[in-house]
C-alpha positions as CSV (number, residue, x, y, z in Angstrom):
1,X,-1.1,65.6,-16.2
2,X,2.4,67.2,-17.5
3,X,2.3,65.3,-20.9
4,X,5.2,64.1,-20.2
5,X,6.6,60.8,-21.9
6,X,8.2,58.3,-19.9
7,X,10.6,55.6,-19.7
8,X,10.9,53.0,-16.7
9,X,13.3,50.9,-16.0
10,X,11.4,47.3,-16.1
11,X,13.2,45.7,-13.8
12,X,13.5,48.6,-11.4
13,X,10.9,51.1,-12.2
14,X,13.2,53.9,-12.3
15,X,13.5,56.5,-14.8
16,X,16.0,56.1,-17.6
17,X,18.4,58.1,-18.4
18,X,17.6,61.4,-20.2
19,X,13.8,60.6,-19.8
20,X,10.9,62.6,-19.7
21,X,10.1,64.2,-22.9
22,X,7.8,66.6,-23.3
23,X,5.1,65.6,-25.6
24,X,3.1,69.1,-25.8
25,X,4.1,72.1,-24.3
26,X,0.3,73.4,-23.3
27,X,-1.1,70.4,-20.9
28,X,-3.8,72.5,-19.7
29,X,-5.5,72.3,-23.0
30,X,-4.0,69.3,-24.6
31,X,-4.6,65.7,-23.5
32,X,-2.6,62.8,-24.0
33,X,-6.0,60.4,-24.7
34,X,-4.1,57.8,-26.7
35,X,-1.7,55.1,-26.4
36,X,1.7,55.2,-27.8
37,X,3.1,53.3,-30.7
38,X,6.2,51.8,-30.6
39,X,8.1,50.3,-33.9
40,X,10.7,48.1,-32.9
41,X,12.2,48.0,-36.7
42,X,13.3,51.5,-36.1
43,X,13.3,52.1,-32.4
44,X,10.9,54.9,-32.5
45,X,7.9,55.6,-30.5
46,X,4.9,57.9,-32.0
47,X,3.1,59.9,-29.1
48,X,-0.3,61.6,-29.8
49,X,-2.7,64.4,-28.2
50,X,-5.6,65.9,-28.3
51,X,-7.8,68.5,-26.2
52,X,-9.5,68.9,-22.9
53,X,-13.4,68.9,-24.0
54,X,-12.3,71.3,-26.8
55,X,-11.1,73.5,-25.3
56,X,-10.1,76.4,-27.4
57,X,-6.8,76.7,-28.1
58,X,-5.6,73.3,-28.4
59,X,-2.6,72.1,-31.0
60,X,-3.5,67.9,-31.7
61,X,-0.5,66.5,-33.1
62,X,1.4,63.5,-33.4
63,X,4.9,63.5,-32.4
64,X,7.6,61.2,-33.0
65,X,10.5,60.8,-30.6
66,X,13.9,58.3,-30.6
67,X,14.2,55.8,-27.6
68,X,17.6,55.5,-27.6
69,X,17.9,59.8,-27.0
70,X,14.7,60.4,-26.4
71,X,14.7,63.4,-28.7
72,X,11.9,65.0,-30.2
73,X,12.4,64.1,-34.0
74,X,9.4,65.7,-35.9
75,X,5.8,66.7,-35.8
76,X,2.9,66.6,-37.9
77,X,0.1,69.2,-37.1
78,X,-3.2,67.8,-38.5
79,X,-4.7,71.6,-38.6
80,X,-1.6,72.7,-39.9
81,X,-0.9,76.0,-36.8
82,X,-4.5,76.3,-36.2
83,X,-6.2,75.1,-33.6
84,X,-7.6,71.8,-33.4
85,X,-6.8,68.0,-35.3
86,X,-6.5,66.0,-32.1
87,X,-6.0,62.2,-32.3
88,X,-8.2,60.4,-30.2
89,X,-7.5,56.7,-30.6
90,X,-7.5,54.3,-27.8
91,X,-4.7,52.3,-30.1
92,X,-2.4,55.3,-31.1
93,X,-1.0,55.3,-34.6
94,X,-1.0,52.2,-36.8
95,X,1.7,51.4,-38.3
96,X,2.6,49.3,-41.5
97,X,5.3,46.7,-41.0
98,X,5.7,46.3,-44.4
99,X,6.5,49.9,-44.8
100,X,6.7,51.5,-42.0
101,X,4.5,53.9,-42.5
102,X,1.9,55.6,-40.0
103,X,-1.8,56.0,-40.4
104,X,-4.0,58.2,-38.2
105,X,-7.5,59.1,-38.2
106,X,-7.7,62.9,-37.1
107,X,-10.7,65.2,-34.8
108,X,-11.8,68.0,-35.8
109,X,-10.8,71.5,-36.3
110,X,-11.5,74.1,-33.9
111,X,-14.7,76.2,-35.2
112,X,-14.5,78.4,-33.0
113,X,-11.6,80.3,-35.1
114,X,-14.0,80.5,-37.8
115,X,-13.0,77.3,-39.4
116,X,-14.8,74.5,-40.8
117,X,-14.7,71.4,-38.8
118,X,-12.6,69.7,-41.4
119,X,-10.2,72.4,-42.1
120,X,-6.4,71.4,-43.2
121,X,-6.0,67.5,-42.0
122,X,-9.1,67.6,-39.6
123,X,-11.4,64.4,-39.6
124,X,-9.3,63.1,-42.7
125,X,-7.7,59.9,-42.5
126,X,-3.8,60.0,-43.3
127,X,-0.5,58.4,-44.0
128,X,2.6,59.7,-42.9
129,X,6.2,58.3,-43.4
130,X,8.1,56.9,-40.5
131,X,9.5,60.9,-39.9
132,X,5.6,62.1,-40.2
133,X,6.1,63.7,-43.5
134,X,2.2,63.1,-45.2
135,X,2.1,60.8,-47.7
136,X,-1.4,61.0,-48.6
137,X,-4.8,62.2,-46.6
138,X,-8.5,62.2,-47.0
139,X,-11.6,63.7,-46.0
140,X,-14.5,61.1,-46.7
141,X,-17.3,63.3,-46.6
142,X,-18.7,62.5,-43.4
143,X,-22.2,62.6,-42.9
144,X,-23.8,66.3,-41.0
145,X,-23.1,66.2,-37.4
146,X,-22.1,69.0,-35.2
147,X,-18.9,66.8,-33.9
148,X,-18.6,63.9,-36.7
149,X,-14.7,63.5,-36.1
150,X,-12.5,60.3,-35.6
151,X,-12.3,58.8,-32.2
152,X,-10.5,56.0,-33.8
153,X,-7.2,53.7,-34.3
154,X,-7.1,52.6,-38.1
155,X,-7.1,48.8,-38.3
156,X,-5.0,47.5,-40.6
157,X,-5.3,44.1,-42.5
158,X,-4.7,42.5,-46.3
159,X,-7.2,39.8,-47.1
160,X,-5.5,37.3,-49.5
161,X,-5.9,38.4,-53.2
162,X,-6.4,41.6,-51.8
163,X,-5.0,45.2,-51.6
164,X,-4.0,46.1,-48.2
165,X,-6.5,48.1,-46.5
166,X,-8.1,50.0,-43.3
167,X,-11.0,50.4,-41.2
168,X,-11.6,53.0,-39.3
169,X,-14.5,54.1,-37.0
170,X,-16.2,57.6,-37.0
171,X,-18.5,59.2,-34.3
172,X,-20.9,59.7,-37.3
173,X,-22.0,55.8,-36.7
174,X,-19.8,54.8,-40.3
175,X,-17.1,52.6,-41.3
176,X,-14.8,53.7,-43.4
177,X,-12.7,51.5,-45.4
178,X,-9.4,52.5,-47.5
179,X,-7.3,50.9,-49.6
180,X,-3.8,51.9,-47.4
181,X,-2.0,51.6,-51.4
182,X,-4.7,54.7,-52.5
183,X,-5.5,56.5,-49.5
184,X,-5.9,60.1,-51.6
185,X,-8.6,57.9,-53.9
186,X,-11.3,58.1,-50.7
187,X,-12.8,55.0,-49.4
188,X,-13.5,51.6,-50.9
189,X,-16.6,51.9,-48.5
190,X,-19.0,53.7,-46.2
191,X,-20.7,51.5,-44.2
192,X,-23.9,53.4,-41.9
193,X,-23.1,50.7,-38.7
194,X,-24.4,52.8,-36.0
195,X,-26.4,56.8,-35.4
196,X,-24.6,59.3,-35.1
197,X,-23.9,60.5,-32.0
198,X,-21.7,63.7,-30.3
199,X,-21.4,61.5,-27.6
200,X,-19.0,59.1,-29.0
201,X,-20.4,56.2,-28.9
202,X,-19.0,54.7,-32.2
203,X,-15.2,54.7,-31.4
204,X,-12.4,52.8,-31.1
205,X,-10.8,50.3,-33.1
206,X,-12.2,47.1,-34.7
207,X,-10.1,43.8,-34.8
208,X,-8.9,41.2,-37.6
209,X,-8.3,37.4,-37.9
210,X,-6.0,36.5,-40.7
211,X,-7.8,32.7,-39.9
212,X,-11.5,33.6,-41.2
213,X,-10.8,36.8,-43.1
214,X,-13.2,38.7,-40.6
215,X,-13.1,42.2,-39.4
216,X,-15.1,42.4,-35.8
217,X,-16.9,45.6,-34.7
218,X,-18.2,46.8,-31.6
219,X,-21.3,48.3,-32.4
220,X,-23.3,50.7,-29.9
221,X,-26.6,51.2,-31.6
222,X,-28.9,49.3,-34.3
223,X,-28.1,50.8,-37.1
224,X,-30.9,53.5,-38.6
225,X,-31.4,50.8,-41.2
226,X,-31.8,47.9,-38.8
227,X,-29.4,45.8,-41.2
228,X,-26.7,46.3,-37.7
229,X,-27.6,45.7,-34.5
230,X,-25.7,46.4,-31.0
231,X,-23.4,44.1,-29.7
232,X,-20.7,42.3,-31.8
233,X,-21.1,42.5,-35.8
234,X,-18.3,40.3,-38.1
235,X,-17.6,41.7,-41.4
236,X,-16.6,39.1,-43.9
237,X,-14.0,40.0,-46.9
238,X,-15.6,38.8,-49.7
239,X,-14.5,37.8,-53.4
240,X,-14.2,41.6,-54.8
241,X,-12.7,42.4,-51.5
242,X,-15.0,44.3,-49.8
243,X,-17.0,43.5,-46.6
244,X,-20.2,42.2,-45.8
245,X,-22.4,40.9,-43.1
246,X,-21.1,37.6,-41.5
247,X,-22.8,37.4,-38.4
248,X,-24.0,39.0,-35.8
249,X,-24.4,39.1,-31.8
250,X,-27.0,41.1,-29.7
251,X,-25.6,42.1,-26.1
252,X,-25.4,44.9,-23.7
253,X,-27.8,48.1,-23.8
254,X,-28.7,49.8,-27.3
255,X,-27.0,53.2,-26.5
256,X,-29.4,55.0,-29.2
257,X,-32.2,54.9,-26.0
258,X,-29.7,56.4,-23.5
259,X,-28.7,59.9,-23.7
260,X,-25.1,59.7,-22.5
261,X,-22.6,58.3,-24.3
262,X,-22.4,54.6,-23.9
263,X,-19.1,53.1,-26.4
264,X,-18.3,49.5,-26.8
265,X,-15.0,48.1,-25.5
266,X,-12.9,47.2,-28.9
267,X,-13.3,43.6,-29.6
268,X,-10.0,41.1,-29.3
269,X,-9.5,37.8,-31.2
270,X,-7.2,35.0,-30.5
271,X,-7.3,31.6,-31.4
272,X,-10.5,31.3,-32.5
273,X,-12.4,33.7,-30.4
274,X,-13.5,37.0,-30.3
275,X,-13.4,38.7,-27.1
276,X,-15.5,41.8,-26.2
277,X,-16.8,43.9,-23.7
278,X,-20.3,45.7,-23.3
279,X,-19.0,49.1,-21.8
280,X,-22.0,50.1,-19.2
281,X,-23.3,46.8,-18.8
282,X,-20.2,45.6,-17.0
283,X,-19.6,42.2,-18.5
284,X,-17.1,40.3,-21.3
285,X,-18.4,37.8,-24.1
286,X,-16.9,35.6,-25.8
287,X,-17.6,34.2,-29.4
288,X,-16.6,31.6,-31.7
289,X,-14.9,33.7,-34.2
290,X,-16.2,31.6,-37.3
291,X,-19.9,31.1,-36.7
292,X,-20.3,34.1,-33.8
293,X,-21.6,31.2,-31.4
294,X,-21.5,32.5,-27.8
295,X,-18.8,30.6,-25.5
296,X,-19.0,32.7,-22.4
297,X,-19.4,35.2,-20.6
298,X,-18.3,37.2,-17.4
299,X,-21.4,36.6,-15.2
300,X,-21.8,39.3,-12.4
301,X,-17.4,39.0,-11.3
302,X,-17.0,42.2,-13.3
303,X,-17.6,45.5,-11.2
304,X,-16.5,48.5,-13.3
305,X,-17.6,49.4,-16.6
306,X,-15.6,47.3,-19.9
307,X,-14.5,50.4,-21.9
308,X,-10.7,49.0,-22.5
309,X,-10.1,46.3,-25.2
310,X,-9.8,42.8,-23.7
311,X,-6.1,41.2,-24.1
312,X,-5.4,37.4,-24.0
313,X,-2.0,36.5,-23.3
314,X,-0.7,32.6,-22.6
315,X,-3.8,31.2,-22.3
316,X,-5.7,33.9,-19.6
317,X,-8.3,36.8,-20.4
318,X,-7.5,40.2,-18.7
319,X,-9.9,43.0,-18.5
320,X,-9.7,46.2,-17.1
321,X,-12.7,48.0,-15.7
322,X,-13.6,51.3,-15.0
323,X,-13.4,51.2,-11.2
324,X,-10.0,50.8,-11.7
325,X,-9.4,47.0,-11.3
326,X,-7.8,44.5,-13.5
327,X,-9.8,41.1,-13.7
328,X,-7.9,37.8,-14.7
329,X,-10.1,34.8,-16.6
330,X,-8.2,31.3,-16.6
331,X,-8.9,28.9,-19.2
């Protein structure tokens, strides 16, 4: 692509006024890989990138533009003019809408400039005010891996009688967990969910219900402990707010026997269930979000892969596949 940013009429589909924007100004070695974040409290839109296949040079940024001008209003370079730091959730930014403030979980640095993979703002988690000046940022000593950066959305959540926190997933196979108020502290947890794996398997972004208090995690492989298997694990916030093992649902392939990468779609939950797809194996569950009791499932009417997160909207289940179709599930 162009990484271009664009605005469309809705009710037209045309251009608006003053739209494109340029996002980053080397598309043949940047990639625009995640979605954008839009705060309607102050009518900006974050806009992220990353590389193609690491590609050496490549500038990963965020940027932060107005959608009333469409002006370019700041930048925040993870690897701070060096090559590398791209952002690589399927979610964008997160953003706090008590604050404001935006959270990112960053790649790695280019190594090929001599740098360590974690050089500046690489594979640190951060916080950045609304303008993307840093607020705070850590590195949480990531377990060896040749390529153990983020490919991760922070998911963010306050438990009641708790601190408001983050989860975030890394392709190391952990979970990390922050408190957002204490980000510089490192994390209240590191959880070992899945292998690690250069493939990317463990990414993504997992979901929250305010209603049980759960934080729900697509999980590629059994974890090297066996304590996590593939499929769907719950995490449940517990009396000195932090998370253990609720339940959990086997489905879909253990990706640890393949060797290519095989991710999880990021689970979904809505009134009391969980929805989630099995990437490779081409199907949806669905789960009782309290006990993790299996309501359905997609059968064979699914014929692309379920990479994309499931959305439920007025009472129907859409999932995108891989072949490029959009599926529709009544109630």
């Amino acid at each position: 692509g162009q990484d271009q940013l664009h605005a469309l009429d809705m009710s037209t589909g045309a251009e608006a006024g003053g739209w494109p924007a340029t996002v980053a100004t080397t598309p043949d070695h940047n990639f625009i890989y995640s979605a954008l974040t839009f705060n309607p409290a102050n009518g900006l839109i974050y806009a992220e990138t990353s590389s193609t296949c690491d590609i050496s040079p490549w500038s990963g940024r965020i940027d932060v533009f107005s959608t009333s001008s469409a002006a370019l209003l700041a930048s925040f370079f993870p690897t701070q003019g060096q090559s590398g730091g791209g952002i690589w959730g399927y979610g964008g930014a997160s953003i706090d809408t008590a604050t404001n403030d935006v959270y990112i979980a960053i790649g790695n640095a280019d190594t090929t400039t001599g740098n360590p993979q974690n050089y500046g703002y690489a594979e640190d988690i951060a916080q950045l005010d609304p303008s993307l000046n840093l607020l705070a940022a850590n590195y949480p000593n990531l377990p060896a891996s040749p390529d153990a950066d983020f490919g991760a959305t922070p998911t963010l959540y306050q438990a009641p009688g708790c601190q408001p926190q983050l989860a975030a997933m890394n392709k190391s196979g952990v979970l990390v967990v922050y408190n957002r108020n204490a980000i510089s502290s490192g994390p209240l947890q590191i959880i070992q969910m899945s292998p690690g794996s250069d493939f990317g398997d463990f990414i993504g972004l997992p979901a929250y219900s305010p209603a049980t208090n759960m934080l729900y995690v697509g999980n590629p492989s059994d974890s090297p402990s066996g304590t996590y298997l593939h499929g769907l694990v719950a995490l449940q916030m517990q009396p000195d707010c932090t998370l253990g093992l609720a339940w959990q649902q086997v489905f879909g392939v253990n990706a640890s026997t393949l060797t290519y990468d095989a991710p999880r779609s990021p689970p979904s939950v809505a009134n009391g269930v969980v929805y989630a797809g099995d990437g490779i194996g081409k199907h949806v569950y669905a789960f009782d979000a309290q006990t993790g009791a299996q309501l359905w499932n997609s059968g064979s009417s699914i014929i692309g892969q379920t990479f994309a997160q499931p959305v439920v909207d007025g009472g129907h289940l859409y999932v995108s596949s891989y072949n490029g179709t959009l599926y529709a599930f009544g109630p």
